[in-house]
C-alpha positions as CSV (number, residue, x, y, z in Angstrom):
1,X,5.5,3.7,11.7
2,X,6.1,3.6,8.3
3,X,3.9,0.5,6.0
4,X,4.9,-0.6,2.5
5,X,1.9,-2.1,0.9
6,X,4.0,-4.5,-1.7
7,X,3.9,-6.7,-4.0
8,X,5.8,-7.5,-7.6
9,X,2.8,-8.6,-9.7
10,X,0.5,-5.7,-11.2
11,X,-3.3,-6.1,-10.6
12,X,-3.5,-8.2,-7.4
13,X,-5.2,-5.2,-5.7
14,X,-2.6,-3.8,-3.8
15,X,-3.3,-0.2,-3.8
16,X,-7.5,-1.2,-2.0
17,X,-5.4,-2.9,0.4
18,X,-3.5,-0.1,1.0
19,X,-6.6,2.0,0.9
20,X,-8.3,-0.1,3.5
21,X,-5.5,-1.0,6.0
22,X,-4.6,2.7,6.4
23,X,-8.3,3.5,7.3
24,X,-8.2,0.3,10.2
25,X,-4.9,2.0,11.4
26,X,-6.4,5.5,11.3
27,X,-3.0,6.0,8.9
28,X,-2.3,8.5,6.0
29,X,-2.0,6.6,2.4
30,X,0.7,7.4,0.1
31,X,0.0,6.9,-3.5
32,X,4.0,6.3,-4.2
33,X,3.1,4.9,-8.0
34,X,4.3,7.3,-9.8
35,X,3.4,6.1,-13.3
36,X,0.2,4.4,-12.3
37,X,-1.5,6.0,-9.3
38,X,-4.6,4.8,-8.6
39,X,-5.7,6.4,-5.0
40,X,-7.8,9.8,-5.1
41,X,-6.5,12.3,-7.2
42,X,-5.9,15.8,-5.4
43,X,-7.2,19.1,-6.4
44,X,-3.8,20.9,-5.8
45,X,-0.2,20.0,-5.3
46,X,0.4,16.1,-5.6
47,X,3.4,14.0,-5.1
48,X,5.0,14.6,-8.2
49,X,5.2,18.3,-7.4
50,X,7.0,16.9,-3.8
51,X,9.7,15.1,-5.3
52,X,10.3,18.0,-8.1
53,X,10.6,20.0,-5.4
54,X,7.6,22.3,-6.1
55,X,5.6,21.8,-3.2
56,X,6.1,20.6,0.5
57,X,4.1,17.1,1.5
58,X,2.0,18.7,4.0
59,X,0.4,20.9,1.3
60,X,-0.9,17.8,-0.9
61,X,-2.8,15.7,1.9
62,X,-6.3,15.2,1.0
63,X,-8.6,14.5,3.7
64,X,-11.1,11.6,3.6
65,X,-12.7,9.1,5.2
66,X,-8.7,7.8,4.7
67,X,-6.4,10.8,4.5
68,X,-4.5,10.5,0.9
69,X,-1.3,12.0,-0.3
70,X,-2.3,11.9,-4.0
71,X,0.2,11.7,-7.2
72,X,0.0,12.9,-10.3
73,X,-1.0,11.1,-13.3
74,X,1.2,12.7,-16.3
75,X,4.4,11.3,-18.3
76,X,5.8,14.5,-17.4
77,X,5.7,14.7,-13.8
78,X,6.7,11.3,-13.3
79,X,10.1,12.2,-15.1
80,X,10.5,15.3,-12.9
81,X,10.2,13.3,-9.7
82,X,13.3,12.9,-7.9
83,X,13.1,9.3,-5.7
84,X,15.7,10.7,-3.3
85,X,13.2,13.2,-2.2
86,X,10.6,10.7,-1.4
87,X,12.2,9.4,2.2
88,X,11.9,13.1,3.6
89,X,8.5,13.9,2.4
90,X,6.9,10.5,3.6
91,X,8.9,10.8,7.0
92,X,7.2,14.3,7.4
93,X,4.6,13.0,7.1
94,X,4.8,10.4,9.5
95,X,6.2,13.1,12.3
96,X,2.8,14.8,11.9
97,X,0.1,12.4,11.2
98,X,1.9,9.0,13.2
99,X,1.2,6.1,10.7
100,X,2.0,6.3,7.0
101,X,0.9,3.4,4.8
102,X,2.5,3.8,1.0
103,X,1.2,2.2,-2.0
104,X,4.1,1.0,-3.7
105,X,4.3,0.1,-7.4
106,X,4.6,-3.7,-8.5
107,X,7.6,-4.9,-9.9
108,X,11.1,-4.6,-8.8
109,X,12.7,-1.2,-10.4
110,X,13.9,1.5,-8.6
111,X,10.8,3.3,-8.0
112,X,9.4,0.2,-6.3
113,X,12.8,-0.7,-4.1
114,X,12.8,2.7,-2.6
115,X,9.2,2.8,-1.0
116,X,10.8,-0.5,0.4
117,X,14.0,1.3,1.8
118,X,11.9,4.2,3.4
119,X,9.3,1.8,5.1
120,X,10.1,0.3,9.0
121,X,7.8,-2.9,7.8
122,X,6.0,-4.1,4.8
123,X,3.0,-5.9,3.6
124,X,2.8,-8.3,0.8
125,X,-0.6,-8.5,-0.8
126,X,-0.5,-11.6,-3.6
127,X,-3.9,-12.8,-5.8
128,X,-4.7,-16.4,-4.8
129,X,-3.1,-17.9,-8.2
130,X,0.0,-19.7,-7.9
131,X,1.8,-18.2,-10.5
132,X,1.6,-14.6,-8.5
133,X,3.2,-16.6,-5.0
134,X,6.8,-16.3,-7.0
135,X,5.9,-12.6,-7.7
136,X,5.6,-11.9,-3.8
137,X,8.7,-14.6,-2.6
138,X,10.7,-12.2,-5.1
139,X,9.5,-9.4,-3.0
140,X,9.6,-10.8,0.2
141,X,13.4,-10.7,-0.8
142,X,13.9,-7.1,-1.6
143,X,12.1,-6.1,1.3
144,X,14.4,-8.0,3.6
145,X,17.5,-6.7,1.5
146,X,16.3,-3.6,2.5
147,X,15.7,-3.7,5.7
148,X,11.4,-3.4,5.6
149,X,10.3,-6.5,7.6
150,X,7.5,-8.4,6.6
151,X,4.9,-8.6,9.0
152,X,1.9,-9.9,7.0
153,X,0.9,-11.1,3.4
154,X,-2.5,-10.6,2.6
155,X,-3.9,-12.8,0.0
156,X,-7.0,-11.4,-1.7
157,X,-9.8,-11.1,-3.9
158,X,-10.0,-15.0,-3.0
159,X,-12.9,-16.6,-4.1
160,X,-12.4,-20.4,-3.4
161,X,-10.2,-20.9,0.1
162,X,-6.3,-20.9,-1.3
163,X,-3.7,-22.7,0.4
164,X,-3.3,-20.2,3.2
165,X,-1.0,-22.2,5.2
166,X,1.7,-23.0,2.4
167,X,1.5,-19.3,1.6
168,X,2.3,-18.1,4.9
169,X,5.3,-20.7,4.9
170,X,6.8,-20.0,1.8
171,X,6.5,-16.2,2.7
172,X,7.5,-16.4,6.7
173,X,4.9,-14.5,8.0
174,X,1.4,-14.8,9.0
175,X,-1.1,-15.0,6.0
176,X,-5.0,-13.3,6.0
177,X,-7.5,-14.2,3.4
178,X,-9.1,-11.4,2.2
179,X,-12.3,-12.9,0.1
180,X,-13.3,-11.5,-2.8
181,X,-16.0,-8.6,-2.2
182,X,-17.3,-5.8,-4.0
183,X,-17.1,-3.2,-1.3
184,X,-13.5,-3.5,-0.8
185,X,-13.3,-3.4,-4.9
186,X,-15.2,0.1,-4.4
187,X,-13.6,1.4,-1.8
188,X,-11.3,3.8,-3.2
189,X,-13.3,4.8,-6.1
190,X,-16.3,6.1,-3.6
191,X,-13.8,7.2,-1.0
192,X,-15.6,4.4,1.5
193,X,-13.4,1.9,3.4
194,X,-15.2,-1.5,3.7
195,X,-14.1,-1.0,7.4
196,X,-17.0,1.6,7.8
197,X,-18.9,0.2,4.8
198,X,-19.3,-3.2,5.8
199,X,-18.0,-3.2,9.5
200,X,-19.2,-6.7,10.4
201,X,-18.0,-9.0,7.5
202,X,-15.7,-11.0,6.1
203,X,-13.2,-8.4,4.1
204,X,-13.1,-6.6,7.3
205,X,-12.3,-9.2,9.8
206,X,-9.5,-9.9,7.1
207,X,-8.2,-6.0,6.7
208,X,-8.6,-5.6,10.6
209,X,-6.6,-8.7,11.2
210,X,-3.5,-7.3,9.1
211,X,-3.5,-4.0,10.4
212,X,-3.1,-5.8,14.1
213,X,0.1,-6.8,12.6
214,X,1.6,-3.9,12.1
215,X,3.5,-2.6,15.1
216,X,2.3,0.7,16.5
């Protein structure tokens, strides 16, 4: 099974979503921003090197509390990446680890379509404003053009209960609110998913409840 972690507005916390879902579905994490990443960095080869053809996927996984495929952070190597590489590397990585989850870029160029076309199913994560639901309907749409259903959106760093129910209708799929908490802000940056940090509350219920979602 192959996750996309989506969504077409920058900033709305997508990639500690990605983070935290692939740690509650014991998953690998690709960092598949290319001219952003934002997961743990690597020590060795990184995804840039994969898609330059420099280095095979299976050599840049860094373990962790949540396994990472890290990319790298230069202009340069995201110029040398070649997208049509990226399909065979994450579906290696899928026949040896089971569950991939890739953080995708925001926005809707080429680098943030293909994620989409590799993944069997995606997740929309969207910020409680209602400027940002248009961001994730336009997303919602490229994912079904290509052929990544949507199984959840996750609405996050909420802070006052958002319309949950006119979210999950104008998106067609079932909606979890993940409130705003300062663990799952931390999680990627200490390398501790709020699913082991904080087991019991709210954000986890929340990040538990869309990796149920996901079809195994």
């Amino acid at each position: 099974m192959i996750l996309a972690a989506a969504g077409g507005k920058g900033g709305v916390g997508k990639t500690t979503l990605a983070y935290n879902v692939a740690a509650a579905l014991d998953a690998v994490v690709v960092d598949a921003d290319l001219g952003m990443a934002d997961l743990p960095a690597g020590r060795g080869p990184d995804l840039h090197d994969v898609l330059a053809g420099r280095a095979s996927v299976t050599e840049t996984i860094r373990p962790g509390p949540v396994d990472v495929v890290p990319c790298g952070r230069t202009l340069a190597g995201a110029r040398a990446s070649d997208l049509t590489r990226l399909a065979d590397a994450v579906e290696a990585v899928e026949r040896t680890h089971g569950t991939v989850v890739i953080d995708c870029p925001a926005g809707r160029r080429a680098d943030a379509g293909v994620p989409l076309a590799v993944a069997d199913a995606c997740l929309v994560v969207v910020s409680p404003r209602a400027f940002a639901l248009a961001d994730a309907i336009r997303t919602r749409e490229l994912a079904r053009e290509l052929d990544a259903g949507l199984v959840a959106c996750a609405v996050n760093r909420v802070v006052e209960e958002p319309p949950a129910d006119a979210i999950s209708d104008a998106l067609g799929a079932p909606t979890a609110v993940v409130p705003a908490d300062p663990r799952v802000r931390r999680s990627v940056v200490e390398e501790r998913p709020v699913v082991e940090a904080a087991p019991d509350s709210a954000a986890t219920d929340a990040i538990r409840e869309l990796a149920r979602r996901v079809p195994r």
